[in-house]
N, C-alpha and C positions, 0 to 999 in steps of 0.2 A: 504493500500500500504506500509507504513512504517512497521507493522508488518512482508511482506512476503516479503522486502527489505532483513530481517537478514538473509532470508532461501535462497538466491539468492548468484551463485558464485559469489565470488571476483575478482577484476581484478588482481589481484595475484597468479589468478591458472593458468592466461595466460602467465605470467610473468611479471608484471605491477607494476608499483610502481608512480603512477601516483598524488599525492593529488592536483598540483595544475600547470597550465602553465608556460613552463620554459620563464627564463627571463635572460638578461645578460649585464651588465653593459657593455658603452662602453670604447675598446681601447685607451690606450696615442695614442697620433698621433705621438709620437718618438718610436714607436714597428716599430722592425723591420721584425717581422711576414709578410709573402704575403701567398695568397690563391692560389694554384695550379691546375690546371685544371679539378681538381675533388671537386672544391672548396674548399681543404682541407687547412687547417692551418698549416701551413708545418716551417721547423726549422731547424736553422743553429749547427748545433753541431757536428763536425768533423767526429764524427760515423756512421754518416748516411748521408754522403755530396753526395753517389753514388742516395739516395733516393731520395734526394731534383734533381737530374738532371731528374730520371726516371717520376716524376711526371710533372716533367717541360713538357716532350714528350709524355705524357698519349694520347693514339689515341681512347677514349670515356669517357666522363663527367659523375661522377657517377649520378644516378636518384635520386638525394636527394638536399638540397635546404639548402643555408644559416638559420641559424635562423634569425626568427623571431620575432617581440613584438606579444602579442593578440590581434585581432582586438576589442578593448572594445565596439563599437557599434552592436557584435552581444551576443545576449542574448538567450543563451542553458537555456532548459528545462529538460537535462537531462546529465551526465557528463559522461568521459571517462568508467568508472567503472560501470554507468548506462548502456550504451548502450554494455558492453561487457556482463554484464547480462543478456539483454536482450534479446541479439545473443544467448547465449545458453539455455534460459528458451521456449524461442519459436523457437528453429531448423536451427538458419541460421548460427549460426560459433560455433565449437567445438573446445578444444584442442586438438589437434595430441597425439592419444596415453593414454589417461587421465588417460583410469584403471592402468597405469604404472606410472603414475603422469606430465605426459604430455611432449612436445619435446619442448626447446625453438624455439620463430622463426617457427614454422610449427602451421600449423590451418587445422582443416577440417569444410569443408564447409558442414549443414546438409540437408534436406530436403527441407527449403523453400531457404538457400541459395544460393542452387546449384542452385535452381529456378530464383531466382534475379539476379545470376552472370550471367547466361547462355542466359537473357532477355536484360542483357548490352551490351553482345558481341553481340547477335542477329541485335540488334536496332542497333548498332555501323555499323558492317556488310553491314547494310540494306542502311545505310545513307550514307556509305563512301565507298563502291566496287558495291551493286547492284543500287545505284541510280547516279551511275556518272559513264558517258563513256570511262574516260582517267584514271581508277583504276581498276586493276585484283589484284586477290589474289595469297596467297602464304603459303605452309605449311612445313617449314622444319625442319629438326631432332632437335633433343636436343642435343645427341651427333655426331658430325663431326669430321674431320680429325684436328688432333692439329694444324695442319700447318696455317690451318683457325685464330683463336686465336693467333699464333705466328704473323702475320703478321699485324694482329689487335692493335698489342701492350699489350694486357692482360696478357700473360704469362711473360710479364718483367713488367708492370708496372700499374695494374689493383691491387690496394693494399691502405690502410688503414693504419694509423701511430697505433701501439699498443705498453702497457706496462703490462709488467708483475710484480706478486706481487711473490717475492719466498717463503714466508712464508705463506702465505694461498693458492699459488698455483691458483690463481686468474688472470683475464687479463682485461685489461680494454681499450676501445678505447683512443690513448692520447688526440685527441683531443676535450674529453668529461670529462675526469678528468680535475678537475679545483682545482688552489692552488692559494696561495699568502701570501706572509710575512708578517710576525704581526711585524712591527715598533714600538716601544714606540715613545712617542713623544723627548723624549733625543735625538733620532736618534739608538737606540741600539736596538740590535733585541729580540725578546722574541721567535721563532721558526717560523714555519710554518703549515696553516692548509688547509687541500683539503679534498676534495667530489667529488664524480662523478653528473656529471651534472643532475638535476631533479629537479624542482618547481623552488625557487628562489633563484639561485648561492649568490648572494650579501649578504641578506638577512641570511640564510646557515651559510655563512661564516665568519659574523661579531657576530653571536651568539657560531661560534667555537672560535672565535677570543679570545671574551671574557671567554668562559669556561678555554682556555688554559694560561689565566693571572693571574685568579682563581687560578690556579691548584698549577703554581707557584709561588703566593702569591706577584705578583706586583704591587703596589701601582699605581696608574694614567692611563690616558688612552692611546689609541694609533693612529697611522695615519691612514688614508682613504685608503682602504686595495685598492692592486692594482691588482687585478683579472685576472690570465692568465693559459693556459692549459697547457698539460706539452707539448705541441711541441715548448714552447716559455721556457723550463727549461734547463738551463746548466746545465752542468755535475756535478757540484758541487752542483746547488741547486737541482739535482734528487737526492743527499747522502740523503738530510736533509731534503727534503718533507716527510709527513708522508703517509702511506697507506691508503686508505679507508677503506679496510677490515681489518684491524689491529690497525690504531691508531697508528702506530710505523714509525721512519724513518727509512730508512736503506733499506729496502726491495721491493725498487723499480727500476726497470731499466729503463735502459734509453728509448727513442722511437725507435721502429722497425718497420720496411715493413712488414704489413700482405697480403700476395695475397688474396682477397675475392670468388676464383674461387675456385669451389668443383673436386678433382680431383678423374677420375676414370680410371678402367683398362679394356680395348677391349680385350676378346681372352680368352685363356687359364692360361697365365704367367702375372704377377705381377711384371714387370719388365720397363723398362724406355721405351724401344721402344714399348707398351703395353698400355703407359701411353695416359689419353688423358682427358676431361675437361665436364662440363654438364654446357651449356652456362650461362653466364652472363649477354644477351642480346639478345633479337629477332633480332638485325639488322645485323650483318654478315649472315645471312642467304640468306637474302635477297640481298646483292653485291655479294655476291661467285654464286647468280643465277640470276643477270640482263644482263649476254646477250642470256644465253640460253632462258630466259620469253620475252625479246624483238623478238630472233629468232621467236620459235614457235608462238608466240601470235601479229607477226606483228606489233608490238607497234610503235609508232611514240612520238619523244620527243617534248611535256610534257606529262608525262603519271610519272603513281605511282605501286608500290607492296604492296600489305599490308598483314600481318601478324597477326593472335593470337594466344599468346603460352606462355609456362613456363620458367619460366628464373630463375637459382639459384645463388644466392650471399650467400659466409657464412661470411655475418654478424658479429661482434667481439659481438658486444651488442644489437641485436635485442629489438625493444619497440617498445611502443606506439599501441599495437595493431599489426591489419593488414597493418599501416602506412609501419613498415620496419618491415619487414618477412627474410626468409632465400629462401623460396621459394615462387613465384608471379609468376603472371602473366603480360603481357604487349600485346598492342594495338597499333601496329604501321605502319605507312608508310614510306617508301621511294620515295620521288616523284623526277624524274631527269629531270633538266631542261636545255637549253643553257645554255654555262656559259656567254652569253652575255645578257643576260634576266634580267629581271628588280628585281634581287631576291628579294628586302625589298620590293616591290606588293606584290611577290607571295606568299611571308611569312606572309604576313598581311590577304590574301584571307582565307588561312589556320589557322591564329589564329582564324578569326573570326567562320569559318567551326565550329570548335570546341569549343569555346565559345558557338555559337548556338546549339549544341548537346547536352552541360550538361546541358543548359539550360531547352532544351527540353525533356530530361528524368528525371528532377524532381532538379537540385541544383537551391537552392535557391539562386540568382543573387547577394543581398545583401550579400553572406558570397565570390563572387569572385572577384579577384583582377590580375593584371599585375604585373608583374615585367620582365624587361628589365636586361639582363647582359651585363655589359660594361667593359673595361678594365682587371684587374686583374680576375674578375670574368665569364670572356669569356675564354669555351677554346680552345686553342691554334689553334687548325685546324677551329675551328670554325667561319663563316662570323658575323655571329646577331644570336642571342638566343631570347626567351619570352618566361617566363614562367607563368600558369596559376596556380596563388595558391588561396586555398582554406582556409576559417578560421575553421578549427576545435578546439573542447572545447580544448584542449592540446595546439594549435597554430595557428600560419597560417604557411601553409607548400605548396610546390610543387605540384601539382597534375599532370600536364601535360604540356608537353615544344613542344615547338617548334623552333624548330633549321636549319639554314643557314649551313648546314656542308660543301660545298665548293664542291670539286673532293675527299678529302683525302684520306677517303675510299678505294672508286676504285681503285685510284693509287697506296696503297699499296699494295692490292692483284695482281692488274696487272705487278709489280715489284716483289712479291714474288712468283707468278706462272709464273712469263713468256707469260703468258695470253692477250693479248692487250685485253681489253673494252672499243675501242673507240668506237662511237656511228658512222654509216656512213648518213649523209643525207641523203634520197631517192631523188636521179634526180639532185646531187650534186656529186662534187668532196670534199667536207670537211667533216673533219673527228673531233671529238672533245670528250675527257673524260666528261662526264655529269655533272653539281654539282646537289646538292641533298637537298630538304626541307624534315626536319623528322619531322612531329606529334608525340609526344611519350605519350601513357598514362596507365596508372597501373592500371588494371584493380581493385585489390584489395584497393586501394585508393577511385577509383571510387567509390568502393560499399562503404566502409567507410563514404564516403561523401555527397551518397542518402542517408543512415541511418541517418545521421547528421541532411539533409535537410529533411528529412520526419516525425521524430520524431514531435510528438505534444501533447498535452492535451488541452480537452478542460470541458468542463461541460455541459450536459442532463437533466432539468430536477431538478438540482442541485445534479445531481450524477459524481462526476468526471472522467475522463476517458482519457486512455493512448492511441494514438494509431499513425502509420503510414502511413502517406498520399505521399503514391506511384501513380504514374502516371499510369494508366492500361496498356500503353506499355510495364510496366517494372516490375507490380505488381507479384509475386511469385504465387500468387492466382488471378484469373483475375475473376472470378464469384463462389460465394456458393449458393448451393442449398438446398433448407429447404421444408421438408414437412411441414406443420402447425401440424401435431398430426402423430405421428409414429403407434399409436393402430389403423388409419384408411386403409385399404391397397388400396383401391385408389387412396388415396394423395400419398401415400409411391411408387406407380407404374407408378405415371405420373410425380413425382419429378425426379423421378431413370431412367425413359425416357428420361427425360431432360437432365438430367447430361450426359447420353448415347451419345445425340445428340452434345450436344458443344462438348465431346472429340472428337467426330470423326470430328469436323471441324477442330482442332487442339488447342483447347481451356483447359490449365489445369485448372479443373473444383473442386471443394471440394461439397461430399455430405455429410451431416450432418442432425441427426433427434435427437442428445443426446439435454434435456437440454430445456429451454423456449424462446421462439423465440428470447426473448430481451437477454440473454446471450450467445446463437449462434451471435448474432448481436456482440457482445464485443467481444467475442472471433476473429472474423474476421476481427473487427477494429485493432486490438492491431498486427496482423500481415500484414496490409496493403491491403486486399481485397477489392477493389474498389466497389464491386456490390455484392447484395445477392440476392435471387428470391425466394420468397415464394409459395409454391402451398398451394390453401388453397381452401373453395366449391367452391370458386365461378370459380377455374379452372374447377371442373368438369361440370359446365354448360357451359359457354363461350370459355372454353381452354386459357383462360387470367392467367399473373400469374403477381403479385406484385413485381417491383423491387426500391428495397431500396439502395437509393448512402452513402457510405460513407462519401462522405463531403459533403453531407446536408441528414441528417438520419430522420428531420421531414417531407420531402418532401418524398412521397411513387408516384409512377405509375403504371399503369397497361399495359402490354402490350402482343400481341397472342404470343403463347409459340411458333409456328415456326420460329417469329420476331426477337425471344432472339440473335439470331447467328447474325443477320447482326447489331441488335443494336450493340453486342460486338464488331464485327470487326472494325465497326464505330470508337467507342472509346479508341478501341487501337490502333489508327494510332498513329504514330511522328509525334506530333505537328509540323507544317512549322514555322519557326522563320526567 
């Protein structure tokens, strides 16, 4: 393994720079930094005091999550850079474009990915619009009328503090660059040193610290560096902070509004009235179409929409993977309810929903946690937020939220179209704007976080081995079939029958004759294939064929090859939790 470790890409072809979980000392409690509705770290400095208002009014919480420490009670077997290897050695995530040297922020999903992505949303699907009476679905464009977005708030205020570097030509998210003043202990400065955030800031920065006292030859040490990003740098100290791409001060500007929304043009002309956006979010889709889905489909409140589809953010600094991309996907509802209804129940009915869900397609429970947003870190239209984070090898991060959004929504669209969507009773006279419970979850997180949780190694035997312990709801491969001997062509024609038979029930089926039956066996461990089924003679007497589980590989059965189909279906149901 360590040998064909070196022949395996890098997490550097995806654009990664990943060695170790970032970490970050805390805040004085005399910063006067606050977190704006996008959670952002936002900053008082005369030249962007119109930004600090626009953020204050943000009408959607970006999908991303405070940092966090590592959860040190979970213990990977395999790290960031492993499992991006791994995605590409066996088929499930490529880089966008590679023979060109790849697209930051963009991934292509390959053959077994498309497979696990497309068995998330399936299962998702199944559990949350076919299996409950008071959710329909919904599939709306990508691009819409701007007016949409205008009234959303995104086109004024759906943006990211950025700085620019004018000598390398460089941008960096501000509030990812991290600086701080090297103090001698006299009280007298010796300059300042920054980095853009990655592994351990602290740490980082107290080894630039010292390089830079080195450099100019001063004598004794310095004070306890006091660690802050640039949305907390005045003007002055942006002169004298130095670059990360350069080592040099001077060459930094101050922070800016970046809008994160990808702009495109409708039509023929290239012109402003022409102009229009490639969403940022699956949910305006869904309010610009809740009263025509309540007309047609009769809905009665409480009832929900739900949604899955691709949403584009450009990113200033896409990492971590498929964590933050430029393009994703998202898994959401909108459920409307009285606003005289008991929201913190109905919020809590729905975290639990979905806690039971990633439960039941394979995350491992021990790597999930709560976090609650309160005060400064609620935003602003928001009632209650919870969000469901994940510990991956890199962090613990966001996976999926759940949110109290109020009315605001609707209101706005119904103030910028002229549109009433109030809700009317049936067999009443009151009429009432709905508030709204969102489920939001990221599809490409999700799958991030099955790989996380399914990774394992164990030992056969005393031969070591790599493999993924996917749930067969969700597995990419849900059954291989094996002849025992390819030079026989009777096993070779009742195997190839077999495989015949599961696809037409709707079963992706893998057949395989390359190779000895026990490295056909590893090959299907290592991409998570739950079940393998041997034909071997004693099919061609009894029509029985051997199947072998994945997580327990010394236990073999036998069972009639008609059988095969309803065992599988058996076994890929979604668990009830």
């Amino acid at each position: 393994m360590e040998a064909m470790a070196a022949l395996l890409p890098r997490a550097k072809d995806f654009g990664l720079a990943l060695p170790a979980p970032p970490t970050r000392p805390q805040r004085p409690s005399a910063s006067t930094a606050f977190r704006g509705s996008f959670g952002l770290r936002c900053f008082a400095l005369p030249a962007v005091a119109s930004f600090l208002t626009s953020l204050r009014s943000q009408s959607r919480r970006r999908f991303s999550a405070p940092r966090r420490a590592v959860n040190t009670d979970a213990e990977y077997k395999i790290d960031l850079e492993g499992l991006v290897s791994l995605c590409k050695r066996r088929g499930f995530v490529f880089p966008s474009g590679e023979i060109y040297g790849g697209y930051n922020g963009f991934f292509d999903y390959g053959p077994l990915g498309a497979e696990l992505k497309n068995n998330l949303k399936r299962m998702w699907w199944r559990k949350m619009v076919h299996c409950r009476d008071d959710v329909i679905g919904l599939d709306s464009s990508i691009v819409t009328t701007p007016s949409v977005h205008q009234a959303s708030g995104h086109v004024d205020n759906f943006s990211d503090p950025m700085v620019d570097c004018t000598e390398s030509k460089k941008r960096f998210r501000a509030d990812q660059l991290m600086w701080a003043k090297v103090e001698l202990e006299d009280g007298t400065s010796a300059g300042y040193v920054s980095m853009v955030e990655d592994g351990n800031v602290e740490v980082a920065l107290k080894k630039a610290a010292k390089k830079l006292i080195k450099q100019k030859k001063i004598e004794g040490g310095f004070k306890e560096l006091e660690i802050k990003d640039m949305t907390d740098a005045t003007e002055e100290e942006v002169k004298l902070i130095p670059s990360p791409a350069t080592g040099l001060p001077g060459s930094l500007t101050g922070a800016r509004a970046f809008n994160l929304m990808f702009e495109t043009y409708v039509g023929p002309y290239s012109d402003g009235a022409s102009k229009s956006y490639l969403r940022p979010e699956t949910a305006q889709g869904i309010f610009v179409n809740f009263k025509t889905v309540t007309y047609v489909m009769r809905q009665k409140i409480p009832f929900g929409i739900a949604q899955i589809g691709k949403a584009f953010r450009n990113e200033i600094t896409p990492r971590q993977f498929l964590f933050r991309s430029r393009e994703f996907e998202q898994m959401e509802i909108e459920y409307f309810i009285d606003p005289e209804a008991d929201f913190k129940a109905i919020q809590e009915e729905w975290i639990m929903e979905m806690w039971n869900f990633l439960k039941a397609v394979g995350l491992k429970e021990s790597l999930l946690d709560r976090e609650v947003h309160e005060g400064e870190k609620l935003a602003h239209y928001a009632r209650a937020c919870t969000d469901i984070v994940f510990t991956y090898p890199f962090g613990t991060q966001e996976l999926l939220g759940v949110a109290a959004r109020g009315e605001y929504d609707l209101q706005q669209h119904a103030q910028a179209s002229g549109e009433s969507l109030e809700y009317q009773v049936p067999g009443q006279k009151r009429k009432f704007v709905p508030h709204v419970i969102e489920p939001s979850c990221g599809v490409d997180r999700l799958f991030l976080a099955l790989l996380c949780s399914a990774y394992d190694e164990d030992e056969i035997d005393g031969e070591k081995r790599s493999l993924l312990r996917f749930h067969p709801c969700v597995a990419p491969i849900t059954c291989a079939i094996f002849p025992l001997l390819k030079n026989k062509p009777p096993l070779v024609e009742k195997a190839k029958g077999l495989a015949a038979m599961l696809r037409s029930s709707g079963f992706n089926v893998l057949y395989d004759e390359a190779g000895t039956i026990g490295k056909r066996y590893r090959r299907m461990d290592e991409v998570g294939t739950p079940f393998c089924c041997t034909i071997d003679f004693d099919t061609l007497e009894d029509d029985t064929v051997t199947i072998r589980r994945r997580d327990d590989p010394l236990k073999v059965e036998r069972k009639k090859r008609e059988d095969i189909g309803a065992f599988l279906m058996k076994e890929c149901q979604l668990p009830e939790q």
